[in-house]
TORLUMNU-65474 format. One record per atom (N, C-alpha, C): residue number from 1; residue in three letters; atom name; x negated, y negated, z. Coordinates in nm, 2 decimals. Each point is the difference from the previous one (the first is absolute). Example, Ala and Ser with C-alpha at 12.3 -4.5 7.8 and 13.67 -1.06 7.14 Angstrom:
2
[1 'ala' 'N' [-1.32 0.57 0.78]]
[1 'ala' 'CA' [0.09 -0.12 0.00]]
[1 'ala' 'C' [-0.09 -0.12 0.00]]
[2 'ser' 'N' [0.04 -0.11 -0.07]]
[2 'ser' 'CA' [-0.09 -0.11 0.00]]
[2 'ser' 'C' [0.08 -0.11 0.08]]
// end
This chain:
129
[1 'unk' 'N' [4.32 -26.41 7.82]]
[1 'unk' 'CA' [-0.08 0.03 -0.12]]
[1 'unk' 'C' [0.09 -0.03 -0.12]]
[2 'unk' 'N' [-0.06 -0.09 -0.14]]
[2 'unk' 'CA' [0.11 0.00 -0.07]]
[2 'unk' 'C' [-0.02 0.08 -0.10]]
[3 'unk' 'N' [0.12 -0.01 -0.07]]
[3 'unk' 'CA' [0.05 0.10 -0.12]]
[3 'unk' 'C' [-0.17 0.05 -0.11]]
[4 'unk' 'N' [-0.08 -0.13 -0.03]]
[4 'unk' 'CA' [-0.09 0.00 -0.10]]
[4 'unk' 'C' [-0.07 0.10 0.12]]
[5 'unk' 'N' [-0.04 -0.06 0.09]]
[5 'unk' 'CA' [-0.10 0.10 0.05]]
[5 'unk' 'C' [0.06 0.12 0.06]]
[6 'unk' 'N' [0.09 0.01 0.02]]
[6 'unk' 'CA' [0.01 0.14 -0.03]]
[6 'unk' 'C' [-0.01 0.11 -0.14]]
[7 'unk' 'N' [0.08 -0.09 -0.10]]
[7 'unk' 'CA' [-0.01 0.05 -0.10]]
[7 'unk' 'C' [-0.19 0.04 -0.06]]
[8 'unk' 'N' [-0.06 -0.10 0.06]]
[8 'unk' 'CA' [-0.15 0.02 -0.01]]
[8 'unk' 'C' [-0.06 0.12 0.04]]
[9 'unk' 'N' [0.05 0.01 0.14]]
[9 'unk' 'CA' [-0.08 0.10 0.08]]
[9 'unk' 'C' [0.07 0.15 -0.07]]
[10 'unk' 'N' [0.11 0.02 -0.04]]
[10 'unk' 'CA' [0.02 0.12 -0.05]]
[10 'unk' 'C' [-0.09 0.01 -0.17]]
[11 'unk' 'N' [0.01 -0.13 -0.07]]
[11 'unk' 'CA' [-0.08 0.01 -0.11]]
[11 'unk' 'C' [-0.13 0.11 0.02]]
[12 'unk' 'N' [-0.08 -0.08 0.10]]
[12 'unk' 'CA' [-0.14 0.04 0.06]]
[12 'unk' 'C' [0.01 0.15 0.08]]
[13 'unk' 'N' [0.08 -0.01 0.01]]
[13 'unk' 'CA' [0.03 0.17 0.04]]
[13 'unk' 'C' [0.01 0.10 -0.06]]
[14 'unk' 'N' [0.09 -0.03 -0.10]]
[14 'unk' 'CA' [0.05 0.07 -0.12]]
[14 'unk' 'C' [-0.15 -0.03 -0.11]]
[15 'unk' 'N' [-0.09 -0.07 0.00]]
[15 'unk' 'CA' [-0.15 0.04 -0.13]]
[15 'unk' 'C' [-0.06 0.07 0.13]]
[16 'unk' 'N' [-0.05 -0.01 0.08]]
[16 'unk' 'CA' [-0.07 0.08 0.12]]
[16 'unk' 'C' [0.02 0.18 0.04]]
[17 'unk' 'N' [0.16 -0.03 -0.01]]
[17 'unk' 'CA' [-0.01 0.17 0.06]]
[17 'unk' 'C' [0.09 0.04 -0.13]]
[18 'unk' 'N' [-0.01 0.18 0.02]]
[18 'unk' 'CA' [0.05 0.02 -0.12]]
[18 'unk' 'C' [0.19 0.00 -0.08]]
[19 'unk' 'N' [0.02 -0.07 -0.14]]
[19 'unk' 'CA' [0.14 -0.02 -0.01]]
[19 'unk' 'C' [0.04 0.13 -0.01]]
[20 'unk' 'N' [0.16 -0.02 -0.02]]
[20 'unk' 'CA' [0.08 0.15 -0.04]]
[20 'unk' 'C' [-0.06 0.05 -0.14]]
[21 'unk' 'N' [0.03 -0.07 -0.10]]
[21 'unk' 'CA' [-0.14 0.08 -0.13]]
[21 'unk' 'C' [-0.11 0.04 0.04]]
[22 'unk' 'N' [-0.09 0.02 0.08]]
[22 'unk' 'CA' [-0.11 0.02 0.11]]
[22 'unk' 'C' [0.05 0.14 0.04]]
[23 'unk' 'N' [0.11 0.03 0.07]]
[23 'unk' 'CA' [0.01 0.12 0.06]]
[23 'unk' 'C' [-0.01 0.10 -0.02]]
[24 'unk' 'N' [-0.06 0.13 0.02]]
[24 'unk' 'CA' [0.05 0.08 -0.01]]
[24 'unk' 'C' [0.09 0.06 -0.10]]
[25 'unk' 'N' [-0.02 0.10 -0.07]]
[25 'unk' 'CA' [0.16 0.04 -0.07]]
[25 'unk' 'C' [0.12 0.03 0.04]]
[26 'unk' 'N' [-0.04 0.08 0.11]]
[26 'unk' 'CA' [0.13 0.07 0.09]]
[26 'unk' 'C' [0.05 -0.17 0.08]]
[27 'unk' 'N' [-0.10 -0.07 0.07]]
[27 'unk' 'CA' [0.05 -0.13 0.10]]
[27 'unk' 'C' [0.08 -0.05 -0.13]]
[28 'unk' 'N' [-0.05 -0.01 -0.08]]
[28 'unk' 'CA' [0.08 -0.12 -0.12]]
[28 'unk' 'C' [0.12 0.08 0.00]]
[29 'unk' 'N' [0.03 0.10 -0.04]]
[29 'unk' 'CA' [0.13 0.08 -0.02]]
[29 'unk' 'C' [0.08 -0.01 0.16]]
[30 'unk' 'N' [-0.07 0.03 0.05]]
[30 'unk' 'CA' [0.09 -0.05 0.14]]
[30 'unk' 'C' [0.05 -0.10 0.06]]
[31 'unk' 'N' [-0.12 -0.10 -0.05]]
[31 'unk' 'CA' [0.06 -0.14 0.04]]
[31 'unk' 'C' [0.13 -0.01 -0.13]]
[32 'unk' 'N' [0.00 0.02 -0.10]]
[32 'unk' 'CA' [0.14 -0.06 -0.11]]
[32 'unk' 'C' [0.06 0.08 0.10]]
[33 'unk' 'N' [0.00 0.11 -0.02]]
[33 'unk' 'CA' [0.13 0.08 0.04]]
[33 'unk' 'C' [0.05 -0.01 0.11]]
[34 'unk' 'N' [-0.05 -0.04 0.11]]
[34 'unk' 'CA' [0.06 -0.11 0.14]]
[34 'unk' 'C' [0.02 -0.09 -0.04]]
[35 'unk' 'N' [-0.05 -0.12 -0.08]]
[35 'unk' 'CA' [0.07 -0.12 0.00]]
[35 'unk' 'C' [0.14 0.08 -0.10]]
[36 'unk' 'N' [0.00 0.07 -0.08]]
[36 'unk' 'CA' [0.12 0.04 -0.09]]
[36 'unk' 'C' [0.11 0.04 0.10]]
[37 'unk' 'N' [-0.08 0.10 0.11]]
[37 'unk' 'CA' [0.13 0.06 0.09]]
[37 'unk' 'C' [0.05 -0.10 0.13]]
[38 'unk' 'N' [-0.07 -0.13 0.03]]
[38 'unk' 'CA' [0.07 -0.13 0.09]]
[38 'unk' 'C' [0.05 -0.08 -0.05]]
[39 'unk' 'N' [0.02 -0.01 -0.19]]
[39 'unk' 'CA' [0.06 -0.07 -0.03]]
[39 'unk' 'C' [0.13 0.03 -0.07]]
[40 'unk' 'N' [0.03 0.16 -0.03]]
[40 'unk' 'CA' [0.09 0.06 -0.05]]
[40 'unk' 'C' [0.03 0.14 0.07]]
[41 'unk' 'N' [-0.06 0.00 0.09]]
[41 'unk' 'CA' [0.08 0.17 0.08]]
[41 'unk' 'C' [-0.09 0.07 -0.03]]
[42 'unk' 'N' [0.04 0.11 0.12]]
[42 'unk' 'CA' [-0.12 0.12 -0.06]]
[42 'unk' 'C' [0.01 0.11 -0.08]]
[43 'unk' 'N' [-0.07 0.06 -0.03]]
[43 'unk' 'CA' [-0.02 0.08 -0.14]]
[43 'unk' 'C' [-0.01 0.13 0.05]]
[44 'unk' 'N' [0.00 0.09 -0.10]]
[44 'unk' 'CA' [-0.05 0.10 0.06]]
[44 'unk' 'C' [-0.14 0.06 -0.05]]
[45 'unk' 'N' [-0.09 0.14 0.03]]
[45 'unk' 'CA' [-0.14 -0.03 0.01]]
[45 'unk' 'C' [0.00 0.05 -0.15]]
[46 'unk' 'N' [-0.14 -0.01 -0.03]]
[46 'unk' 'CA' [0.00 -0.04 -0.20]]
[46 'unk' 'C' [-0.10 0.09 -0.01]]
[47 'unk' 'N' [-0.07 -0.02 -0.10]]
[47 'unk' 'CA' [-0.12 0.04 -0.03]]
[47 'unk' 'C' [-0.08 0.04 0.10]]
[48 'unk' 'N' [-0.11 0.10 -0.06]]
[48 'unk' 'CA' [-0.15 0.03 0.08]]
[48 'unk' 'C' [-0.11 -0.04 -0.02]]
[49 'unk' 'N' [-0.08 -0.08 0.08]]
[49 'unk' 'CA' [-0.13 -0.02 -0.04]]
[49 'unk' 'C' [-0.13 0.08 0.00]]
[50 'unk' 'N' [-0.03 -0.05 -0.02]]
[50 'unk' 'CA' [-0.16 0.10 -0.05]]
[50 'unk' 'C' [-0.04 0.16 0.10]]
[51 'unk' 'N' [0.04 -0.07 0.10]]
[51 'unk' 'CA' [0.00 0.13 0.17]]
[51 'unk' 'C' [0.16 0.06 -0.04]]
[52 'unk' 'N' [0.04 -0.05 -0.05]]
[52 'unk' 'CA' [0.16 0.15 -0.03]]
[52 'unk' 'C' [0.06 -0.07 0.10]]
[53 'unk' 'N' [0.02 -0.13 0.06]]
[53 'unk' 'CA' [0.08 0.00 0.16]]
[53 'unk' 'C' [0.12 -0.12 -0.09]]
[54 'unk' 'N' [0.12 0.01 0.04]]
[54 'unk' 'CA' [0.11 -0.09 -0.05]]
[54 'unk' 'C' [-0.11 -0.17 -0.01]]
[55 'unk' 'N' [0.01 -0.03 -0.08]]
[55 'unk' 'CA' [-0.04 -0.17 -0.01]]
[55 'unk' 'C' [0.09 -0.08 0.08]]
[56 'unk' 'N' [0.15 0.06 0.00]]
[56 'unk' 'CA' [0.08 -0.12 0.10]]
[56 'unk' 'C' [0.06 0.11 0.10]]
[57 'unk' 'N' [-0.05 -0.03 0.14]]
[57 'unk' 'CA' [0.08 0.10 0.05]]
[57 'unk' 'C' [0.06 -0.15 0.11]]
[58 'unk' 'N' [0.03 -0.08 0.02]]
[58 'unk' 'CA' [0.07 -0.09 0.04]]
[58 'unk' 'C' [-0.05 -0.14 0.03]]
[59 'unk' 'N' [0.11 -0.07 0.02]]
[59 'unk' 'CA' [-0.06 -0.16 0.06]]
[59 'unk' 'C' [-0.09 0.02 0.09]]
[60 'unk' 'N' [0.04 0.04 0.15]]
[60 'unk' 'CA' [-0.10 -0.03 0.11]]
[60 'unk' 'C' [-0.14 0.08 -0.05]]
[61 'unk' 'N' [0.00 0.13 -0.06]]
[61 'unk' 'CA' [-0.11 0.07 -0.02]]
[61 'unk' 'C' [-0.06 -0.07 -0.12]]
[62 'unk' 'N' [0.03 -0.08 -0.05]]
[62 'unk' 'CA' [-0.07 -0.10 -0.12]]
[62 'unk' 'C' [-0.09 -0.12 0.12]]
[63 'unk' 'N' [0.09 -0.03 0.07]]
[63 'unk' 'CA' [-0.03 -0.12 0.06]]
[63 'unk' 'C' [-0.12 0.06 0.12]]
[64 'unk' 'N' [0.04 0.10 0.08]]
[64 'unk' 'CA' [-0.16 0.08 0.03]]
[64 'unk' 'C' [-0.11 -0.02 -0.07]]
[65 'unk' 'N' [0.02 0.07 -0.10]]
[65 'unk' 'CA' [-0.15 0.00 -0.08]]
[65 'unk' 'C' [-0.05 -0.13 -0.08]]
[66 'unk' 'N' [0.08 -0.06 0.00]]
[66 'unk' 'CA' [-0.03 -0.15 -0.01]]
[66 'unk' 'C' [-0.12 -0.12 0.09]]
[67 'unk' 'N' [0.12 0.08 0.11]]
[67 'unk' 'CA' [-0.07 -0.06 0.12]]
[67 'unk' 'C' [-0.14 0.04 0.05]]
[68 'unk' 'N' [-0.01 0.16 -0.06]]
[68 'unk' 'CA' [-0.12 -0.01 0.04]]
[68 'unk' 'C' [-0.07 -0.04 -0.06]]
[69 'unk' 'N' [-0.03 -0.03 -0.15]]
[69 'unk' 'CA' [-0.06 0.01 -0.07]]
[69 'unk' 'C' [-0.06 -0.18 0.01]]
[70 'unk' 'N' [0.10 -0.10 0.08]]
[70 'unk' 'CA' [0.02 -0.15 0.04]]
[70 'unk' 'C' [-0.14 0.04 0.12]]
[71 'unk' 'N' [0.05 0.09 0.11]]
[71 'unk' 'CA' [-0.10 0.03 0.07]]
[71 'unk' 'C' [-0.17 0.01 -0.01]]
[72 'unk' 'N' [0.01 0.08 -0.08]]
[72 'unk' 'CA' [-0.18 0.03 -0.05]]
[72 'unk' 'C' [-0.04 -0.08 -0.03]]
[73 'unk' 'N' [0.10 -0.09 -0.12]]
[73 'unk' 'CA' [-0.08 -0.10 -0.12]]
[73 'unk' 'C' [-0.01 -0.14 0.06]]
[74 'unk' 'N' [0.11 -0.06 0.10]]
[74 'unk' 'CA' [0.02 -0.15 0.02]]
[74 'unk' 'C' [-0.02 -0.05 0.12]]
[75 'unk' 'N' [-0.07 -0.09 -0.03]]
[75 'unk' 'CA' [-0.06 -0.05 0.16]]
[75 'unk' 'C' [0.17 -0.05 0.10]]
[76 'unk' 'N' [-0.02 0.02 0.10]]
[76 'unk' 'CA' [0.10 -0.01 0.09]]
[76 'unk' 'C' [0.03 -0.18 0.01]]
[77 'unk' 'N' [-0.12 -0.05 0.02]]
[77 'unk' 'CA' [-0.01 -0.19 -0.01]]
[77 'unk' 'C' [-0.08 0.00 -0.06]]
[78 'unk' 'N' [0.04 -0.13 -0.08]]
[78 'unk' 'CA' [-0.10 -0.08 -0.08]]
[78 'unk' 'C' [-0.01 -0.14 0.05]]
[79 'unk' 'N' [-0.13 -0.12 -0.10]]
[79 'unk' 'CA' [0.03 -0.13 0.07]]
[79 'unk' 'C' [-0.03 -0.01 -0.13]]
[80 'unk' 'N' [0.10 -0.16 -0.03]]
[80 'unk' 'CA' [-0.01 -0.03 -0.14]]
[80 'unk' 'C' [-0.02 -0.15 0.05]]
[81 'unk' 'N' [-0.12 -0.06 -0.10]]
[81 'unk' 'CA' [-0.03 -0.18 0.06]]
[81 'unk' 'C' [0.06 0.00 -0.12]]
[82 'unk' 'N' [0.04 -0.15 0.05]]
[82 'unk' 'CA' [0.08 -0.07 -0.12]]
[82 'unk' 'C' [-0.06 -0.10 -0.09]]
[83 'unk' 'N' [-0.10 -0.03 0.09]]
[83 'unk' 'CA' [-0.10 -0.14 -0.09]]
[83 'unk' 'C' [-0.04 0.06 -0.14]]
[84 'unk' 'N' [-0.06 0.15 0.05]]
[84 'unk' 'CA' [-0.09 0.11 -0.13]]
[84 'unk' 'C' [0.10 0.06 -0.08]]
[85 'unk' 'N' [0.14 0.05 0.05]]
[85 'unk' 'CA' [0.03 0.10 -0.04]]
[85 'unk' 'C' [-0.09 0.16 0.03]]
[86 'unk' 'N' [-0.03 0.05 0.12]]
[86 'unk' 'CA' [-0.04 0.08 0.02]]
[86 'unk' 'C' [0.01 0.07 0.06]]
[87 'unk' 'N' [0.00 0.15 0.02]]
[87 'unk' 'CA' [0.05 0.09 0.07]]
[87 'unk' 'C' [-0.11 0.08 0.11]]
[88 'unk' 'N' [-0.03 0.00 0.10]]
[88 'unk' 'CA' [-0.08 0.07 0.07]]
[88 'unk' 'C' [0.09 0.06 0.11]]
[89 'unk' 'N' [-0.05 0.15 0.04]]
[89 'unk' 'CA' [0.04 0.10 0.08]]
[89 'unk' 'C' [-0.04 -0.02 0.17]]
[90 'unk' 'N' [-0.12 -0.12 0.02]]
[90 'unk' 'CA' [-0.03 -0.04 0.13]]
[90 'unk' 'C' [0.04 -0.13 -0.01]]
[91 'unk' 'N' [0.04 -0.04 0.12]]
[91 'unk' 'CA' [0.00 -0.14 0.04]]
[91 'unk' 'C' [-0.07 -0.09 -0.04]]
[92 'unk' 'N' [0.02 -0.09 -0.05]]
[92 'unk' 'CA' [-0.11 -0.15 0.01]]
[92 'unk' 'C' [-0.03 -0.03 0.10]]
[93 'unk' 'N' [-0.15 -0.02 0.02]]
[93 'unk' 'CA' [-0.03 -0.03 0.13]]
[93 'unk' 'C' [-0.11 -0.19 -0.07]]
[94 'unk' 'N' [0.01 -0.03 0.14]]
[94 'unk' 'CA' [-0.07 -0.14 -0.02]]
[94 'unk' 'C' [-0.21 0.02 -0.01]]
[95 'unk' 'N' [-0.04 -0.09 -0.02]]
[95 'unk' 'CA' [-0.12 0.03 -0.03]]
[95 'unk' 'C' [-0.09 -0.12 0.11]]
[96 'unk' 'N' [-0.15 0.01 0.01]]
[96 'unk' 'CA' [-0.07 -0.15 0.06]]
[96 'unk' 'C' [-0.08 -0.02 -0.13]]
[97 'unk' 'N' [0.02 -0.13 -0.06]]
[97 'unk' 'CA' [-0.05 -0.04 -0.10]]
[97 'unk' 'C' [-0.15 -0.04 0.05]]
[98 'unk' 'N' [-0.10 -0.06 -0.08]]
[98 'unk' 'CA' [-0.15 0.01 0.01]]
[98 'unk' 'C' [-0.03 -0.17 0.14]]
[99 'unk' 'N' [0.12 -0.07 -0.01]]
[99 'unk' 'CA' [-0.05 -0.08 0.10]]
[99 'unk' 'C' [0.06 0.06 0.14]]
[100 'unk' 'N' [0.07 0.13 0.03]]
[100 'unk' 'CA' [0.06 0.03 0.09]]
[100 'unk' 'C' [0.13 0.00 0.06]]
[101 'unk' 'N' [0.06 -0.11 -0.12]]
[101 'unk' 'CA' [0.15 -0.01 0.00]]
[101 'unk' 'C' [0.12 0.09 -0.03]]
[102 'unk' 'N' [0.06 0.06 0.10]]
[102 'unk' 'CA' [0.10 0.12 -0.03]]
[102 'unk' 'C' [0.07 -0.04 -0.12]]
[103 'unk' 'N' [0.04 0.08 -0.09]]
[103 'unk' 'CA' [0.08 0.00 -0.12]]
[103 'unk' 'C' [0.14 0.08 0.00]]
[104 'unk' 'N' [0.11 -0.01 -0.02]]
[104 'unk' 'CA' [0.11 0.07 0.03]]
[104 'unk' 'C' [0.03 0.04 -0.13]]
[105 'unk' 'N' [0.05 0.12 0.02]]
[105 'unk' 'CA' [-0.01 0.05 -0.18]]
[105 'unk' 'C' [0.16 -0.10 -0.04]]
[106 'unk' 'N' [0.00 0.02 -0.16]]
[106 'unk' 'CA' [0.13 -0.05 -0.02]]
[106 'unk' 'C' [0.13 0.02 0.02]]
[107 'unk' 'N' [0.13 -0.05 0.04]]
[107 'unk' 'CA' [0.13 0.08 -0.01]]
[107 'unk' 'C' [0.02 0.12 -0.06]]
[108 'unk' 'N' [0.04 0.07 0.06]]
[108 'unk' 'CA' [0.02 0.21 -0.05]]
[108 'unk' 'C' [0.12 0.01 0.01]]
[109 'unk' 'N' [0.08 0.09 -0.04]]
[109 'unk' 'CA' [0.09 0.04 0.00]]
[109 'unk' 'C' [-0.03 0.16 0.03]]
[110 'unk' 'N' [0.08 0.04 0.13]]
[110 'unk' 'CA' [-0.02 0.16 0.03]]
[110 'unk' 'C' [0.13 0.09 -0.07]]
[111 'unk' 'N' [-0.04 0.07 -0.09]]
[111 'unk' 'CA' [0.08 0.06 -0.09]]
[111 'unk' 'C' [0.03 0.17 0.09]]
[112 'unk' 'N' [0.11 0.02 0.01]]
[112 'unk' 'CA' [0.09 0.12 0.06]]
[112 'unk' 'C' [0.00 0.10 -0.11]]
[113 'unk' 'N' [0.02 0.09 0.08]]
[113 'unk' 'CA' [0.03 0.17 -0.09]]
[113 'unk' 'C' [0.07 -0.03 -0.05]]
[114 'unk' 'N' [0.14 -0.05 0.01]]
[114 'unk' 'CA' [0.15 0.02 -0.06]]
[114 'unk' 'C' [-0.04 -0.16 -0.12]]
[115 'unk' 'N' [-0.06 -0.05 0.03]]
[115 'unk' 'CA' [-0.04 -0.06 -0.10]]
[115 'unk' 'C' [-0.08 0.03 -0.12]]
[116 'unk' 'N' [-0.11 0.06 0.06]]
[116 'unk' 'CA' [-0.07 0.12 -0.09]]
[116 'unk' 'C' [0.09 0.07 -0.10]]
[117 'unk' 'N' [0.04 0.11 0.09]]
[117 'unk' 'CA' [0.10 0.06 -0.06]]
[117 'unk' 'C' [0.09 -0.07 -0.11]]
[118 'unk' 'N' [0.09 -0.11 -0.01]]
[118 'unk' 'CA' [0.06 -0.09 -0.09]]
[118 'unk' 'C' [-0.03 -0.01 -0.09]]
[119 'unk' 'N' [-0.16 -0.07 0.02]]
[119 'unk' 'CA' [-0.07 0.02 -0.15]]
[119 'unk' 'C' [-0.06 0.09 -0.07]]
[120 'unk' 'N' [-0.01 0.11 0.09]]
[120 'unk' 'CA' [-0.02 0.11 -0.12]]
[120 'unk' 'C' [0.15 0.12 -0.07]]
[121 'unk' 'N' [0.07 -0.06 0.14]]
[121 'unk' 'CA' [0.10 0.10 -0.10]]
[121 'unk' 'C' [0.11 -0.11 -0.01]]
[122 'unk' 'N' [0.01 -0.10 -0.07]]
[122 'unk' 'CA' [0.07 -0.09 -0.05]]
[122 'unk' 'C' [0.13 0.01 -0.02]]
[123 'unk' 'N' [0.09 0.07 0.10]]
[123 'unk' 'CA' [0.13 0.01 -0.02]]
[123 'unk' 'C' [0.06 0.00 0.16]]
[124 'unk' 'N' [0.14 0.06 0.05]]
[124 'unk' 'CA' [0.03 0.01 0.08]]
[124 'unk' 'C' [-0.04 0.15 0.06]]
[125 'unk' 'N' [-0.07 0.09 -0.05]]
[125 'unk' 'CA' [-0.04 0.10 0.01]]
[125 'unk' 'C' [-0.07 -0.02 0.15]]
[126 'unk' 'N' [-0.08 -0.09 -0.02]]
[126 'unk' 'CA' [-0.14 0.00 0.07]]
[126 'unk' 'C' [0.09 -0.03 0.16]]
[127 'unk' 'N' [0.06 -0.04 0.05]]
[127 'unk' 'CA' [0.15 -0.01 0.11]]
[127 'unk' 'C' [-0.03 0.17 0.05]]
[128 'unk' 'N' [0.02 0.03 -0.08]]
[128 'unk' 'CA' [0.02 0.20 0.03]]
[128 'unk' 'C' [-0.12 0.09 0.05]]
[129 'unk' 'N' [-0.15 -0.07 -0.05]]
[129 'unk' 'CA' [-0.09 0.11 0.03]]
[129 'unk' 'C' [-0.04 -0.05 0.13]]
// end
């Protein structure tokens, strides 16, 4: 796969599902504060959010609730055609056109979790959950 079309299929990923401005208050604060604590050390726990519970109570327990939150919202595979630029959650399947003739859908590209993942959390972060 090359560079552009990779770079494509995360484009199409990233307007489809939701970005980090998108998240959550608490996911947004947890996502900086993990990428802050794998790029500079860890911290120690900070502020309280809205439920009175530490906002940072560590990397791995950032990256838990991250994950789950990857869980609920993002499809596990995607297929992305390249002819369209388009993203669909089932396979392309071929079709019989009106004189009978099987039709094969166009080249797809099967898009991975950890790919997924990539494009929505756009750092080295996404490695962790």
């Amino acid at each position: 796969m090359s560079t552009r079309t990779q770079d494509a299929i995360a484009k199409a990923i990233r307007e489809a599902y939701p970005l980090p401005s998108e998240f959550p208050h608490r996911l947004r604060r947890l996502r900086a504060l993990a990428t802050w604590d794998l790029w500079h050390g860890p911290m120690l726990p900070s502020e309280l959010d809205e439920d009175d519970k530490p906002l940072w109570s560590g990397f791995s327990a950032a990256c838990i609730e991250l994950r789950a939150w990857a869980d609920a919202t993002l499809p596990r595979v995607l297929f992305y055609d390249d002819e369209c630029g388009m993203l669909s959650d089932g396979e392309p399947e071929g079709w019989q056109d009106e004189d009978g003739q099987w039709i094969e859908p166009e080249p797809y590209y099967r898009v991975e979790w950890r790919e997924i993942l990539a494009a929505v959390f756009p750092s080295k972060l996404s490695e962790y959950l």
